[in-house]
C-alpha positions in Angstrom: 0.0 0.0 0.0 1.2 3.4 -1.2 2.4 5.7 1.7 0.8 8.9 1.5 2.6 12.4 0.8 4.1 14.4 3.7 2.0 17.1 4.1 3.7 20.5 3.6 4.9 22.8 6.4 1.9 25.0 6.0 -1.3 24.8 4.6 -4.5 27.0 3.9 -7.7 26.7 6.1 -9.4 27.5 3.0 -7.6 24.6 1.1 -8.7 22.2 3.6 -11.8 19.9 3.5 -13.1 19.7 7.2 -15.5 17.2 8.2 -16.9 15.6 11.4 -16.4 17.2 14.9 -14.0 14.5 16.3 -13.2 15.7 19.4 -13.4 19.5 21.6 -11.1 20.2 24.5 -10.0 23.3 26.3 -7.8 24.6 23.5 -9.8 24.0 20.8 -11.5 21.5 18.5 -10.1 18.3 16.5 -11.7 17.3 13.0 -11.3 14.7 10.8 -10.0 15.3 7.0 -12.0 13.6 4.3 -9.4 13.8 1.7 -6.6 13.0 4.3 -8.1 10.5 6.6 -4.6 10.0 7.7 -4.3 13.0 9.4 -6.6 15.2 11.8 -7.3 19.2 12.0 -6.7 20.7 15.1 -8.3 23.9 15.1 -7.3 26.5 18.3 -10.1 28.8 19.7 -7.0 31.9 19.9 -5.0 32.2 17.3 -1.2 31.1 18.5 2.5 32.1 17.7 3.3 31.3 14.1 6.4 31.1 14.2 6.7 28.7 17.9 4.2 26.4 16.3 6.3 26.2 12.8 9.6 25.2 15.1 7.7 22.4 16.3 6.8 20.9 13.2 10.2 21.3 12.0 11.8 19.9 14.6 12.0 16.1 13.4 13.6 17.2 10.5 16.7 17.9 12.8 17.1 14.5 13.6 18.3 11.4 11.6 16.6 9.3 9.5 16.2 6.4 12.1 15.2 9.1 14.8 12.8 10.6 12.8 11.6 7.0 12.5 10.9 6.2 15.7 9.0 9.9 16.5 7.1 9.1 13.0 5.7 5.4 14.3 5.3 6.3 17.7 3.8 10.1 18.5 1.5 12.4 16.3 3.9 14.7 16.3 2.4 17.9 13.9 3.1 18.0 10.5 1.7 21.3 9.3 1.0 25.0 10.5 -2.6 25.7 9.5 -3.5 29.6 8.6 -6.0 31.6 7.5 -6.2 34.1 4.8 -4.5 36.9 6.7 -1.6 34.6 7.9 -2.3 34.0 11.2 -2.3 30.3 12.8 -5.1 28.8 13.6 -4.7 25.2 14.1 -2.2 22.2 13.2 -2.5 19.1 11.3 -1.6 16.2 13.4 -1.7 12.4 12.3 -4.5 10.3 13.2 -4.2 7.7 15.4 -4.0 4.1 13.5 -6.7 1.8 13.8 -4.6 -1.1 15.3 -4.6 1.9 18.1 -8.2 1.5 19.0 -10.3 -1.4 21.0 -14.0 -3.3 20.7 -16.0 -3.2 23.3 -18.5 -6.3 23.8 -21.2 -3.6 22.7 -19.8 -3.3 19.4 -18.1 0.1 19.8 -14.7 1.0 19.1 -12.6 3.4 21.5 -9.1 4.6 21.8 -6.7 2.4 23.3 -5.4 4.4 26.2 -3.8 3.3 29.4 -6.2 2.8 31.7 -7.5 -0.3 30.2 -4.1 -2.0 31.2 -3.8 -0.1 34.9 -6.2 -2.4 36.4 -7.1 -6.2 36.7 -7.2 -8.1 33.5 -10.0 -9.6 34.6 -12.3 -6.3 35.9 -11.9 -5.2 31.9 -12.7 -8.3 31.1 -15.7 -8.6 32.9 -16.7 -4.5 32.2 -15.8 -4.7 28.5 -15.3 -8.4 27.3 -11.6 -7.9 26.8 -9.1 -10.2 26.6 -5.6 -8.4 27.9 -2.2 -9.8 28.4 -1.7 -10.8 32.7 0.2 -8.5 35.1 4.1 -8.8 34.3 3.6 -10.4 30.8 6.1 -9.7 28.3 3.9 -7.5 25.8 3.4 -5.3 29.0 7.5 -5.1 29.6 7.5 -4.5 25.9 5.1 -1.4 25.9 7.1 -0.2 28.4 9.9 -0.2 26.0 8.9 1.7 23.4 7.6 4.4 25.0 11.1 4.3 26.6 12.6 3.9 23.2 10.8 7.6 22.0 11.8 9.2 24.8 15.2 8.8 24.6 14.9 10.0 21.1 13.1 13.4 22.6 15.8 13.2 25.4 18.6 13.5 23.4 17.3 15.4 20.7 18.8 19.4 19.8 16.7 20.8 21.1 15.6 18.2 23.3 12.0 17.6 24.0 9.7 17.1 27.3 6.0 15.8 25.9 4.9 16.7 30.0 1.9 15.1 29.9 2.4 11.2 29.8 -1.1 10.2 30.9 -4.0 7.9 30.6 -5.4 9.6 27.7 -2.0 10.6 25.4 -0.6 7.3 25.3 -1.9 4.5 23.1 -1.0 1.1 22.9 -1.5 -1.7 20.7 -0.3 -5.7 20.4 -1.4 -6.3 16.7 1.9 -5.9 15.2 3.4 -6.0 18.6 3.7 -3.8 21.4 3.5 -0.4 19.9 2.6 3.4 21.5 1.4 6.3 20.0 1.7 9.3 21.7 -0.6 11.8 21.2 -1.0 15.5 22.0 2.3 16.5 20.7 1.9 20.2 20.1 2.2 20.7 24.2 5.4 19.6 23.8 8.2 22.0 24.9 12.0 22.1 23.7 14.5 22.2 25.9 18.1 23.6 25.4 21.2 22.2 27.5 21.3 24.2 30.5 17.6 22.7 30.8 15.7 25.8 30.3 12.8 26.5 28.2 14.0 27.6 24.3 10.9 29.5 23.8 10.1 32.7 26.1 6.5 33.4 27.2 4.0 31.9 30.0 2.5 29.5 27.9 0.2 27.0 30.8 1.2 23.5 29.9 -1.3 21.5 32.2 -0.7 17.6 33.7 -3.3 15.2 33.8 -4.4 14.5 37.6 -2.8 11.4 39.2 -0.4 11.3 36.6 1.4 14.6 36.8 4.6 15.2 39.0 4.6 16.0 42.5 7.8 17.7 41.8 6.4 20.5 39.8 5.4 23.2 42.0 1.8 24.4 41.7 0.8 26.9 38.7 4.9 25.6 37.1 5.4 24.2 34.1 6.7 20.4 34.1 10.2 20.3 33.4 13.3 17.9 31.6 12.8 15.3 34.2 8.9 15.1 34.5 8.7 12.3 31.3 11.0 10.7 33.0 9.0 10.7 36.6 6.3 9.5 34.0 8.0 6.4 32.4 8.4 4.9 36.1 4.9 5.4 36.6 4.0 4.3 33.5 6.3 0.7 34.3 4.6 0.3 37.7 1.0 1.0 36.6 1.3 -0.9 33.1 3.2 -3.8 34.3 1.8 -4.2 37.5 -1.8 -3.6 36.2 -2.6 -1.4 38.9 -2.6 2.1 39.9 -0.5 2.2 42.6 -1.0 6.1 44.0 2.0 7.6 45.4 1.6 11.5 44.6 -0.2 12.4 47.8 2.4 10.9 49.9 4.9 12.7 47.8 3.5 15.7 48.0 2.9 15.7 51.9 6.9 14.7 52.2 6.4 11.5 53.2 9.2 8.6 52.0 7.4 5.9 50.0 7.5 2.3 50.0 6.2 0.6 46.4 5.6 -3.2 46.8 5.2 -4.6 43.6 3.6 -7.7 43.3 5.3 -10.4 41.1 3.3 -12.8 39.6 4.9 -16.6 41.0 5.7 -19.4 38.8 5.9 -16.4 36.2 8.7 -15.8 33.3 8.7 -12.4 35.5 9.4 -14.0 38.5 12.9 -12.7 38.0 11.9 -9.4 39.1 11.5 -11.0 42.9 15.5 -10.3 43.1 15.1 -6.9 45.5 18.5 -5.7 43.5 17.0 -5.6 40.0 18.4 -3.0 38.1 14.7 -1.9 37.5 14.0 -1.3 41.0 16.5 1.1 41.7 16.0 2.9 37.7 12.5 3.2 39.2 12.6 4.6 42.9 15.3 7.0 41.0 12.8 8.5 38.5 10.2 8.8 41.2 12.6 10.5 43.6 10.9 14.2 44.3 13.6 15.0 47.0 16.5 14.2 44.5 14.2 14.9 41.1 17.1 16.5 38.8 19.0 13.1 39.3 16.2 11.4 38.1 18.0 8.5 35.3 17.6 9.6 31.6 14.6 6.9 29.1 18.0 5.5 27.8 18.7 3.9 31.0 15.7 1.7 30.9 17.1 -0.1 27.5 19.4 -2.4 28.8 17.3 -3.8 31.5 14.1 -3.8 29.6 15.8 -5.7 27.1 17.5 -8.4 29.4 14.1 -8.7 31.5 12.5 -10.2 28.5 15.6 -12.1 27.4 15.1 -13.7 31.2 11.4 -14.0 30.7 12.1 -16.0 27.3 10.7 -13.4 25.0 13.5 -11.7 22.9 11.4 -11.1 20.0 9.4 -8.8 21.8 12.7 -6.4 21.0 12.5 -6.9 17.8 9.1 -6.5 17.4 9.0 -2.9 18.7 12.1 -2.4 16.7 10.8 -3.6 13.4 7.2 -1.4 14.7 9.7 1.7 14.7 11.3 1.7 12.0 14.9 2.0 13.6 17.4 0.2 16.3 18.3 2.2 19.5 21.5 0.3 21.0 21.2 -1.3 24.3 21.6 1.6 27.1 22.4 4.1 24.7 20.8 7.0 22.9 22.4 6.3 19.5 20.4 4.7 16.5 21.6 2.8 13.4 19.5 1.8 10.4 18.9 -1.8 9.0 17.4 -4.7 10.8 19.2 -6.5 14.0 18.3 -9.3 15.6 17.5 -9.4 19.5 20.7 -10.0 21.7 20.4 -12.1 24.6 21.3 -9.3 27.0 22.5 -10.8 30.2 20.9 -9.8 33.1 24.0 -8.5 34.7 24.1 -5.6 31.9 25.9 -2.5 32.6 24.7 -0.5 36.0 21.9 2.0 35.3 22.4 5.4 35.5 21.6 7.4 39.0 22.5 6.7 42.4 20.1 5.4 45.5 16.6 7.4 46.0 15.9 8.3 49.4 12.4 8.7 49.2 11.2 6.3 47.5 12.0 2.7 47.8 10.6 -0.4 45.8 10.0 -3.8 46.9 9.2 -6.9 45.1 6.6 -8.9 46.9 4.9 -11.9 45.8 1.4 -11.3 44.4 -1.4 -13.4 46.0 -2.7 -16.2 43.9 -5.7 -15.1 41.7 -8.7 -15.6 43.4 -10.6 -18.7 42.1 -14.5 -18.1 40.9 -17.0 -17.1 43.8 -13.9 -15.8 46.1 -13.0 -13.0 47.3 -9.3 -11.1 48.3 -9.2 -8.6 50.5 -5.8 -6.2 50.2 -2.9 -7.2 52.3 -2.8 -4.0 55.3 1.0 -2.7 54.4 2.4 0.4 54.7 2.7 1.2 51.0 0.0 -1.2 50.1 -0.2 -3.4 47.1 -3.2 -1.3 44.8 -6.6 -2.2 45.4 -6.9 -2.0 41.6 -5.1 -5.3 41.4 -7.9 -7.3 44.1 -10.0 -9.8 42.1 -13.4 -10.9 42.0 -15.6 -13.0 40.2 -19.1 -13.5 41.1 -21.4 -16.4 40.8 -25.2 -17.0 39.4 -27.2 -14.5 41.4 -28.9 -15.7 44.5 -26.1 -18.6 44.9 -23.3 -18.2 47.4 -20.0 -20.2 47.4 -19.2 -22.6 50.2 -16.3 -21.8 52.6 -13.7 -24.0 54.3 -13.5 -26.3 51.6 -10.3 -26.9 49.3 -12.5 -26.2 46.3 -15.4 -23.8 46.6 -18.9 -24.9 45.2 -22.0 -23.2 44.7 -24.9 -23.9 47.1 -28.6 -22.3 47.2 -29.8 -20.2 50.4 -31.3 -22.8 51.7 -28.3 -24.9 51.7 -29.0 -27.3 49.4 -25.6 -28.4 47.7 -26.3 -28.0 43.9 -23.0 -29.0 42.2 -21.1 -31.6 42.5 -17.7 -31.6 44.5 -15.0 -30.1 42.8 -17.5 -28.2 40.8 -16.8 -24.2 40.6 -19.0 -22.5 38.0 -22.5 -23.4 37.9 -24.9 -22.9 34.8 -25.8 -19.7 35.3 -30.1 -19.6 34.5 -31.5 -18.8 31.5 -33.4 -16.0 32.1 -30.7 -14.0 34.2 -28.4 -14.2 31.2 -31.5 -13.4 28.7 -32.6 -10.6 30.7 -28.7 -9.2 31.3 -28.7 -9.1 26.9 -31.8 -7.4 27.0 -30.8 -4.9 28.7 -27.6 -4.6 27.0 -29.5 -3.9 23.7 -31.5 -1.2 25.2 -28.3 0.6 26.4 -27.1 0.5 23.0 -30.2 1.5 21.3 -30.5 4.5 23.6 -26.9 5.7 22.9 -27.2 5.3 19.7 -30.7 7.3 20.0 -28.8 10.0 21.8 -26.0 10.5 19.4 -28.7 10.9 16.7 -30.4 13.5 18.4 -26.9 14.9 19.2 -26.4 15.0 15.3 -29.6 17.0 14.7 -29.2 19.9 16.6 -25.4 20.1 17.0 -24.5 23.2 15.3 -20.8 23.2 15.5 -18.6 23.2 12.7 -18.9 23.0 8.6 -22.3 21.1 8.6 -24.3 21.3 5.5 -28.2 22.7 6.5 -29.9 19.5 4.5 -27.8 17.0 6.5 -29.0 18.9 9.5 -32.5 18.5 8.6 -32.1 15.0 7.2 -31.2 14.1 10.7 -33.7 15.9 12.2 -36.5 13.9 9.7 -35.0 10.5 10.9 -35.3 11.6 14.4 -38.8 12.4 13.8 -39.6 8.9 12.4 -37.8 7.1 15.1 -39.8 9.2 17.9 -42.9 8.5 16.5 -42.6 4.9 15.8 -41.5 4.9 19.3 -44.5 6.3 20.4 -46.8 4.2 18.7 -44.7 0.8 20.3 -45.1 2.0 23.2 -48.5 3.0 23.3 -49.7 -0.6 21.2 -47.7 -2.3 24.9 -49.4 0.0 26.9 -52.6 -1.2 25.4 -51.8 -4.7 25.3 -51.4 -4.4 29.6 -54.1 -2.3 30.3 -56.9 -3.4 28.0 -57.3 -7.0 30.6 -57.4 -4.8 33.4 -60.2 -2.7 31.8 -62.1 -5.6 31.4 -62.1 -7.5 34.5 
């Protein structure tokens, strides 16, 4: 398939064709591009600074060809200036997200792939949103966690270098189709950095962090700084591989030392991670220190031990995987790049040292996680100072009005009256018939009355380039769907009152 052309550095609001509302936020709006589905038009509500947003999108071209690779397949990092007739910019053109970036919900619907479907239990998504996800400490976890480390170093090392800030739930994407792949998003709040760490642009521009994800070392109404992606990728290892939240930035805050105790899966190709002096443990209580926060350890620290944990877990590929997804080969531990293919080395797990001494404030410990809970049980937290999350407790519930025996090596399912129903041995019952008919049911009616929403949405929305007949097409369909609603309803109404009228 034919790539398409690079856009040009700037580009005409007038030349544009804009379509659907996408998206609206504080700074402005986000619309998709008929003729350029690939990309998106991000349109400000303020005009902005010309010549600051034409920098940005001209600062991968600063960079090699295999860095430029790896911020290509990775971020949506703009690609044009938008302006209007009089020369002022108005907006950006940024690439849309990929479609490999997106999940299915058991409803049908398709949403972006962000984070906090893999900072909780695997098995609460599953339940909420008929998922299947990869376990807590599985390899394509570790390898998520290496790409986004791979980008950053690239934005790290960079003239000027770059801070993205704002490594949340909602700007980073995943995806395991191809293998474990990121996409950044929300690029244009990026801000370069020059060597002595300071900002390369002057002004007050706000740059906002996303709640629980943002960096207790950043002072209230500041600005995050060089080292607040790399607070960011330690948070983003606990929460992603750990598949929990783990909430440690009201300690911080408050000055209090923190204690992180991670559980590791047992009988697990992570169980490697139980050694208390893995190189990760200390990379990671280093890029969460507050009190020591400009020795936080650069993204291209985590290479080398990212990428001899999964040569001790037995999945090399994984490295070559995100690699290959890319487009470029970032050598073990360092920030340099090379071109061409290269198979995954067998790192040993005694690789060089990471960078950055002991934290004093924060401290992680590997603890072995409790054994999932088997069906009908229940696991209540372990009381410890930091505290395993709660987000990684499990739970799965039986047919209702059953309860499960306790005491027993195996739990089965008995009725209130306590008469034993299964067999010994036996965990999940049949669950009835009508329960599970009347849960679909009411499925369908949830979707039916979203989807009756977002039509109604569509007929008086008045946002945006809408043409007036689409406007009042939908506003005809909504009229036929209304009344046929009302004349099903009233034919049921009928049907239940008319026997009463009777007798």
């Amino acid at each position: 398939m034919s790539q398409p052309a690079p856009a040009p550095l700037s580009v005409g609001v007038a030349d544009l064709r804009i379509g659907e509302l996408l998206a609206e936020g504080g700074e402005g709006q986000v619309y998709q591009l008929p003729r350029q589905p690939h990309l998106v038009y991000k349109a400000y509500r303020a005009s902005s600074d010309r010549g600051r947003l034409a920098d940005l999108v001209a600062w991968p071209g600063r960079l090699g060809p295999a860095e430029a690779a790896v911020v290509g397949a990775a971020s949506a990092w703009p690609c044009s200036v938008v302006v209007d007739g009089s020369g002022e910019a108005v907006g950006l053109l940024v690439p849309r997200a990929p479609r490999r970036f997106a999940l299915r919900h058991r409803d049908g619907h398709s949403r972006l792939a962000s984070l906090s479907y893999l900072t909780a239990d695997p098995e609460h998504r599953a339940a909420a949103y008929g998922l299947d996800l990869p376990p807590p400490a599985a390899p394509e976890r570790v390898g998520l966690v290496y790409a986004l480390a791979r980008l950053l170093s690239v934005f790290e090392t960079a003239d000027p270098a770059v801070g993205h800030g704002d490594l949340s739930t909602k700007n980073v994407l995943w995806s395991l189709q191809r293998g474990p792949e990121v996409f950044v998003i929300d690029c244009d709040n990026s801000e370069r950095f020059g060597p002595d760490g300071n900002p390369v642009e002057a002004g007050t521009r706000r740059r906002p962090m996303t709640p629980n994800w943002d960096d207790p070392a950043v002072g209230r109404g500041a600005n995050p700084g060089p080292g607040t992606d790399r607070y960011s990728l330690a948070l983003v290892f606990l929460r992603v591989v750990g598949a929990a939240n783990f909430p440690i930035q009201g300690r911080q805050r408050r000055g209090e030392p923190v204690e992180v105790r991670f559980p590791v899966p047992d009988r697990s190709p992570a169980s490697v991670l139980m050694d208390p002096e893995h190189p990760l443990w200390k990379l990671g209580a280093g890029s969460l220190s507050v009190a020591d926060a400009g020795a936080r350890p650069p993204a291209s620290a985590w290479l080398a031990p990212l990428e001899a944990l999964l040569a001790a877990m037995g999945a090399p590929e994984v490295v070559d995987q995100v690699r290959q997804a890319q487009g470029g080969v970032i050598a073990a531990g360092a920030a340099s790049l090379r071109e061409g293919p290269e198979p995954a080395r067998m790192v040993p797990a005694a690789a060089s040292p990471p960078e950055g001494g002991p934290s004093a404030d924060v401290s992680i410990l590997p603890v072995a996680a409790p054994a999932r809970p088997r069906s009908g049980e229940r696991r209540a937290p372990p009381a410890t100072s930091g505290g395993p999350p709660r987000a990684a407790i499990g739970y799965r519930s039986g047919p209702p009005g059953w309860r499960p025996t306790t005491g027993t090596a195996a739990p089965t399912w008995v009725r209130p009256t306590g008469v034993r129903a299964m067999a010994p041995g036996s965990v999940d019952p049949p669950a009835p018939v009508f329960p599970a008919a009347w849960a679909e049911l009411r499925t369908q009616v949830r979707r039916f009355g979203r989807w009756w929403r977002e039509l109604h949405r569509a007929a008086l929305r008045r946002r945006g380039p809408r043409r007036a007949s689409r406007r009042w097409r939908a506003a005809a369909a909504c009229l036929v769907v209304d009344l046929a609603l009302v004349v099903i309803s009233g034919a049921v109404a009928a049907v239940i009152v008319s026997p009463l009228i009777q007798h």
